[in-house]
C-alpha positions, 0 to 999 in steps of 0.5 A: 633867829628865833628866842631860845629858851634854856633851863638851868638848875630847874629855872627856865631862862628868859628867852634872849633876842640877839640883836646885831650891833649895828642897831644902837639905842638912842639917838641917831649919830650926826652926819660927820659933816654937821659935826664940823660945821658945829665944832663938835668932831672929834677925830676918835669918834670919826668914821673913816668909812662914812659913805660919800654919795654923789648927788644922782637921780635914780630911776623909777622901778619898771614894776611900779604903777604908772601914779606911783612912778609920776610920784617917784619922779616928781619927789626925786627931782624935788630931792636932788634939787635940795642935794640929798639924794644919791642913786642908793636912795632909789628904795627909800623914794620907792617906799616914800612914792609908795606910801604917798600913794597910798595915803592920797588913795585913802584920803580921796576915799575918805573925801567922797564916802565920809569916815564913818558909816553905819552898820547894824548890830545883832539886837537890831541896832545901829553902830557907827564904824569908821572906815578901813581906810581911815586907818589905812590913811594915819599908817600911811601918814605916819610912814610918809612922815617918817620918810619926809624927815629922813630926806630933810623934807619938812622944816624941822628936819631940813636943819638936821640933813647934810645936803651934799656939796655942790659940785665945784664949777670947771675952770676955762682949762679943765673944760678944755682938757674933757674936750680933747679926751 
């Protein structure tokens, strides 16, 4: 929704941006289970509809390039092996593989051009530019970043991240119950 701009007794009002109350500034909450495990719960400040997933691996998107899609792969298996990834990750790994991509692009660029080349200006002289994809590698960089610390993939942020529980081993009974279903 665009800002609206009103008048009101002759002065113009500063235009007001409505933001949705699901966005809150600050710092992130904590997952409900690092609060446990920390002692700090409180029950009133609980949400009883905090979702659950179950540990999954989720499919590569058909549309992906065939690099992007081995990327995909390797980093999905990677995070379900650490127990924090579920079948509706699919889209942040998408971004994540995609951002990698082209990260590694840029920099394989950047490995066999240099980072700067030389151009000439219009009085005849020579200016040193750096390359598009140097700024195509940092933005990539800090994307991938940004995506590595929200799956607990770097050591600072593998403290923060829940991994979801593993599951409990089937007694001699239960497996002989799934038999004969």
């Amino acid at each position: 929704m665009p800002p609206t701009t009103t008048v009101l007794f002759g002065k113009k009002k500063q235009p007001q941006i409505h933001q949705p109350k699901s966005i809150m500034p600050g710092r992130r909450p904590l997952p409900t289970e690092t609060k446990r495990l920390q002692g700090t719960l409180e029950l009133s400040r609980m949400n009883p509809n905090e979702p659950k997933p179950a540990v999954s691996v989720p499919m590569a998107p058909e549309w992906l390039p065939d690099e992007v899609k081995t990327i995909f792969n390797e980093l999905a298996l990677h995070f379900a092996d650490m127990r924090v990834l579920g079948q509706a990750d699919g889209k942040a790994l998408e971004l994540l593989a995609d951002a990698y991509h082209e990260y590694r692009t840029a920099r394989q660029f950047i490995y066999e051009n240099g980072s700067t080349y030389e151009s000439p200006t219009k009085d005849g002289g020579r200016i040193v530019r750096a390359y598009p994809q140097v700024n195509i590698a940092s933005d990539a960089f800090k994307r991938v970043r940004a995506m590595l610390i929200e799956f607990g993939a770097t050591p600072a942020a593998r403290g923060k991240v829940d991994a979801l529980p593993a599951p409990k081993p089937l007694s001699k009974l239960d497996l002989i119950r799934q038999r004969q279903a």
